[in-house]
NUNUNU-109353 format. One record per residue (C-alpha): chain; x, z, y. Coordinates in pm, 1 decimal. Each point is the difference from the previous one (the first is absolute). Layout:
- mol  u  w  v
- A  X  Z  Y
...
//
This chain:
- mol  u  w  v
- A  1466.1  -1040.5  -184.7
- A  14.6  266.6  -291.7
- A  -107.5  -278.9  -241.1
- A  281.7  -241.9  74.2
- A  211.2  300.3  22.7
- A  -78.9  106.6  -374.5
- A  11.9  -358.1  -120.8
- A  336.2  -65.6  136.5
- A  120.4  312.1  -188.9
- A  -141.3  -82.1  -276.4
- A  197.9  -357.3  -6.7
- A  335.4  147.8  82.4
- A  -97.0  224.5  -307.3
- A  -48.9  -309.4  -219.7
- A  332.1  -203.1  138.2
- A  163.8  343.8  -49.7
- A  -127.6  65.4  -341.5
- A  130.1  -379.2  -4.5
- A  373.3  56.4  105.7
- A  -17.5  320.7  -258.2
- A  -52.1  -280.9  -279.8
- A  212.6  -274.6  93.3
- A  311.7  245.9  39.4
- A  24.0  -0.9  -376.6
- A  -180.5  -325.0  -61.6
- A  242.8  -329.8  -117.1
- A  -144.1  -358.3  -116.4
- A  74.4  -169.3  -288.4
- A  149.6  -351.8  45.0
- A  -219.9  -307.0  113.8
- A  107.6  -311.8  -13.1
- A  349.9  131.1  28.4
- A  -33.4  212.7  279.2
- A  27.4  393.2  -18.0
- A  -147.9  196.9  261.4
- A  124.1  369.3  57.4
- A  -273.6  211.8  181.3
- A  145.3  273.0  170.6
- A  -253.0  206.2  304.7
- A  -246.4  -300.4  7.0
- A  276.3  -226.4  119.6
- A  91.9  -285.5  -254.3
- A  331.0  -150.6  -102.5
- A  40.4  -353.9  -197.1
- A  245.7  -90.7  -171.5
- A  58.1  -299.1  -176.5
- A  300.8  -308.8  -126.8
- A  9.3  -323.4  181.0
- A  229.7  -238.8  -154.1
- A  250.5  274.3  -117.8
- A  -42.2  203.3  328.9
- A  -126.0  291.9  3.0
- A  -242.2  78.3  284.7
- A  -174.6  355.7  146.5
- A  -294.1  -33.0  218.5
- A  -47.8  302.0  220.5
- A  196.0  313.1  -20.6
- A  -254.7  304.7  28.9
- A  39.7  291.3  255.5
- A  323.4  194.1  40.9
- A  14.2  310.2  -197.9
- A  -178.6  -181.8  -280.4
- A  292.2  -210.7  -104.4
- A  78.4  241.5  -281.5
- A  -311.7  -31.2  -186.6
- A  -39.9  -369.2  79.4
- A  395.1  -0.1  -159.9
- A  -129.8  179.9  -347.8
- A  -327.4  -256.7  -13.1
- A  244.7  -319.6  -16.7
- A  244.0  214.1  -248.4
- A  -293.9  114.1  -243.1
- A  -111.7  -402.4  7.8
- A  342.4  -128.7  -1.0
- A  143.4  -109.5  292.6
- A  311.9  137.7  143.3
- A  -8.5  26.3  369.5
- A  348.9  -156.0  -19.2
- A  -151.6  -330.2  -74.8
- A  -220.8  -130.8  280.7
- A  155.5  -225.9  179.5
- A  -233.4  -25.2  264.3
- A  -265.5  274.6  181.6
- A  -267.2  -223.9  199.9
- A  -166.5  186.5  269.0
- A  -332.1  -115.8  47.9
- A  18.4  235.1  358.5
- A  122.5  267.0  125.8
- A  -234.5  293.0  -23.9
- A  144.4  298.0  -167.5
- A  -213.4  -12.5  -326.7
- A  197.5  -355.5  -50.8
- A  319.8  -21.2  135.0
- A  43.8  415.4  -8.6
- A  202.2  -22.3  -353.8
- A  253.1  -329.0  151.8
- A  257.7  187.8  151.9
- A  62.4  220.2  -332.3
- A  -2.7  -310.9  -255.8
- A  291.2  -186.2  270.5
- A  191.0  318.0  20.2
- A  -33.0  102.7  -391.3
- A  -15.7  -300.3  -133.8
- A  94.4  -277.4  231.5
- A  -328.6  -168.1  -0.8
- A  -7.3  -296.2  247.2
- A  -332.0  36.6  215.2
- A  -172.9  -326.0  97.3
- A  -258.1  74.4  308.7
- A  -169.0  -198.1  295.6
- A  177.5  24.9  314.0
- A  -303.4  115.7  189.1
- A  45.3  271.3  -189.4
- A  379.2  120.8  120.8
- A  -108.1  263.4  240.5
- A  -205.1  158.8  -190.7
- A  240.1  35.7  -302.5
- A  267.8  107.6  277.3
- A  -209.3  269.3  76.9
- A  -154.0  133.2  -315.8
- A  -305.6  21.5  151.1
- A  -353.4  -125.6  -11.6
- A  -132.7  -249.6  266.8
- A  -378.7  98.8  142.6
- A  -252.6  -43.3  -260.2
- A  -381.9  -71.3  107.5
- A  -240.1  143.5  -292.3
- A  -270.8  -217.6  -171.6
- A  -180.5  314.8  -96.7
- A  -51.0  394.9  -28.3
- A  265.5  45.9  -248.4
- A  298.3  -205.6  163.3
- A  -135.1  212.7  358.3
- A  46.6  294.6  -165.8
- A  341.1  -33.8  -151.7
- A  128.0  -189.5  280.7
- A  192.3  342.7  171.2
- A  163.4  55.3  -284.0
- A  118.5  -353.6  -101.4
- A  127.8  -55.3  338.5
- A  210.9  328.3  -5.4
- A  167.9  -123.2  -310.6
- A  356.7  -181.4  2.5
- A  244.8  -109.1  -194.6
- A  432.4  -108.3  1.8
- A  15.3  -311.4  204.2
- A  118.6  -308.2  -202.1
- A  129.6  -315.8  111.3
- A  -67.2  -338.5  -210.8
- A  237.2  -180.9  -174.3
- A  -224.6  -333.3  -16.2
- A  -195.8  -63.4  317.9
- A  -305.5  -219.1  -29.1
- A  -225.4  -178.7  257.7
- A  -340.8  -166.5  -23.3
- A  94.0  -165.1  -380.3
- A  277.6  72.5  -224.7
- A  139.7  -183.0  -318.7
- A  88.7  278.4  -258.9
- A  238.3  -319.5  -128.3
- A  266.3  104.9  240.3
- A  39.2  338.9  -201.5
- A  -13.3  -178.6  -374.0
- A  -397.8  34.8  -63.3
- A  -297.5  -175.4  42.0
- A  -312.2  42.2  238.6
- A  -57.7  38.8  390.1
- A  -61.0  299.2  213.8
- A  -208.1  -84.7  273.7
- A  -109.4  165.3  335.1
- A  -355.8  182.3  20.4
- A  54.7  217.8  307.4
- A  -356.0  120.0  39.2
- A  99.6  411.3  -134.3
- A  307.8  -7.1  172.1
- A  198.3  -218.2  188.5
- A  281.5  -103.3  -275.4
- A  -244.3  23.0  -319.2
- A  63.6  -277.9  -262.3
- A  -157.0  -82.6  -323.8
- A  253.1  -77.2  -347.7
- A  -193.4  -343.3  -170.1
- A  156.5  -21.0  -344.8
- A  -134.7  -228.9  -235.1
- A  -372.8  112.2  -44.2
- A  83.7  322.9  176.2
- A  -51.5  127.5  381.1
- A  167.5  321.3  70.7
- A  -205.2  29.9  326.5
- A  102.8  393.3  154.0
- A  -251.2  107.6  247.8
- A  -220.7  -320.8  23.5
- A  -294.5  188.7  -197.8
- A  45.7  265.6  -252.2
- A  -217.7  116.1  -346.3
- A  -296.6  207.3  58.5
- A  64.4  424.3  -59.3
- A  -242.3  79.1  -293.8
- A  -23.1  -408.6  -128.4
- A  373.9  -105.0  38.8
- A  -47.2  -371.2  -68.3
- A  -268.6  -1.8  229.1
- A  135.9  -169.1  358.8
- A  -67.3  189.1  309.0
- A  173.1  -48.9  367.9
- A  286.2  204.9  84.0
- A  -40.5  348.0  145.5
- A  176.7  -110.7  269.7
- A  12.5  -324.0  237.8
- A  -21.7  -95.2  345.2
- A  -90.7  -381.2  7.3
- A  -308.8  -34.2  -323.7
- A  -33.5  -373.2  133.9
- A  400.1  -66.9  -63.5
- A  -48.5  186.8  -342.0
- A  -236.9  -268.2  -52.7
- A  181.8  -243.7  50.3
- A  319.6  159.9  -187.9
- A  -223.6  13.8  -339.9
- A  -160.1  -364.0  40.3
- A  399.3  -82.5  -26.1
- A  48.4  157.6  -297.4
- A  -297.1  -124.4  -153.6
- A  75.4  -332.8  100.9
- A  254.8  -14.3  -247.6
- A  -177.3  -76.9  -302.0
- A  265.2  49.5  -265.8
- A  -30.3  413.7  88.6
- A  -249.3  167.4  -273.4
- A  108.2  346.4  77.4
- A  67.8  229.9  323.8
- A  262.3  274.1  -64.5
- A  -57.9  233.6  274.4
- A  145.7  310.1  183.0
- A  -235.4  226.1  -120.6
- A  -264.3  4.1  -289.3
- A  -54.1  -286.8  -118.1
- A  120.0  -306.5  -146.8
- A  -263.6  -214.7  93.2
- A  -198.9  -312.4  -136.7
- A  17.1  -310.8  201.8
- A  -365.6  -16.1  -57.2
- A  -83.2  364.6  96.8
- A  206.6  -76.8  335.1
- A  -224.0  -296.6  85.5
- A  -313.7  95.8  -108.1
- A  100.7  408.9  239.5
- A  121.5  -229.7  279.2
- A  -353.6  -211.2  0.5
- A  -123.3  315.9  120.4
- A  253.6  110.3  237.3
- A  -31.7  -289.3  208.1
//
């Protein structure tokens, strides 16, 4: 018991010394996409056919330094048209209720996700291992302003209907409402898997999720499209096609 004990410790230590990092770390473009790292918890954002689009929205209370990232590279808040919520967990859709008030960002999100977004509030999360055990009391204490969306999706959506090109589609193995953005050779995939702690391109499950078997079958979807070379994920990350199906061999 005192072994697992002092391992598990020592993992929070390295996905704390982790957060530490990330909190000042920002990517540099790819394949025009800019990802803005703030606590571990990733924001995309990228143009679609002369609309701009934001991908996530960090935690509440980090909307400030998330703000500074997109001015240092750039972007003015002003101009995304669109915030897609890949879910509703507070390290993603935290930041949405700040961006519509400030800035009048129109939030796109699944409509299995509504309740949770009403109540700023994290559903129950089942860990995969140690480290997602041992932060889950203190993720589940955390909340954030409830949000309603302005574009309500189901199973598939046509990002046509807002001016740009690409699909969302449903993959409601994290949480109930979680979608995946498909743009062009890009899968903005949330939750589905994330990038490994120390090896960030490296895949690894999720820390948290209830149903692996439905996970399964959420990333054989996404792989299924074969015009996707690279995963942009919630955290760490972004991910090779190829490193996804050559992890996932040995998941299954």
């Amino acid at each position: 018991m005192r072994v697992v004990v002092i391992m598990s410790t020592l993992l929070l230590s390295t996905f704390l010394v982790s957060c530490a990092t990330e909190q000042i770390a920002s990517k540099p473009v790819q394949g025009g996409v800019q990802t803005f790292t703030v606590a571990l918890a990733n924001t995309h954002v990228l143009d679609v056919s002369g609309v701009r689009l934001m991908i996530d929205s960090g935690k509440a209370g980090n909307e400030g330094t998330l703000i500074d990232k997109m001015s240092e590279a750039g972007i003015d808040p002003a101009s995304i048209d669109y915030l897609i919520l890949t879910h509703g967990h507070t390290d993603h859709a935290g930041g949405a209720a700040y961006f519509k008030r400030h800035f009048g960002t129109r939030i796109i999100a699944s409509a299995a996700e509504a309740s949770m977004l009403a109540e700023g509030k994290n559903d129950d999360l089942c860990p995969t291992n140690m480290v997602g055990g041992v932060l889950k009391p203190f993720i589940m204490r955390e909340s954030y302003p409830p949000v309603t969306a302005d574009v309500v999706v189901g199973d598939q959506f046509d990002l046509a209907s807002i001016g740009a090109h690409g699909i969302i589609v449903s993959i409601p193995s994290h949480t109930p409402g979680s979608i995946a953005v498909l743009i062009d050779n890009k899968a903005f995939v949330g939750d589905l898997v994330r990038g490994g702690l120390l090896q960030k391109t490296m895949p690894a499950r999720h820390f948290y999720m209830c149903d692996l078997e439905k996970n399964n079958s959420d990333i054989r979807k996404i792989l299924a499209n074969e015009r996707i070379d690279t995963w942009y994920t919630g955290h760490m990350g972004p991910l090779s096609v190829d490193s996804v199906k050559e992890a996932f061999a040995q998941w299954q």
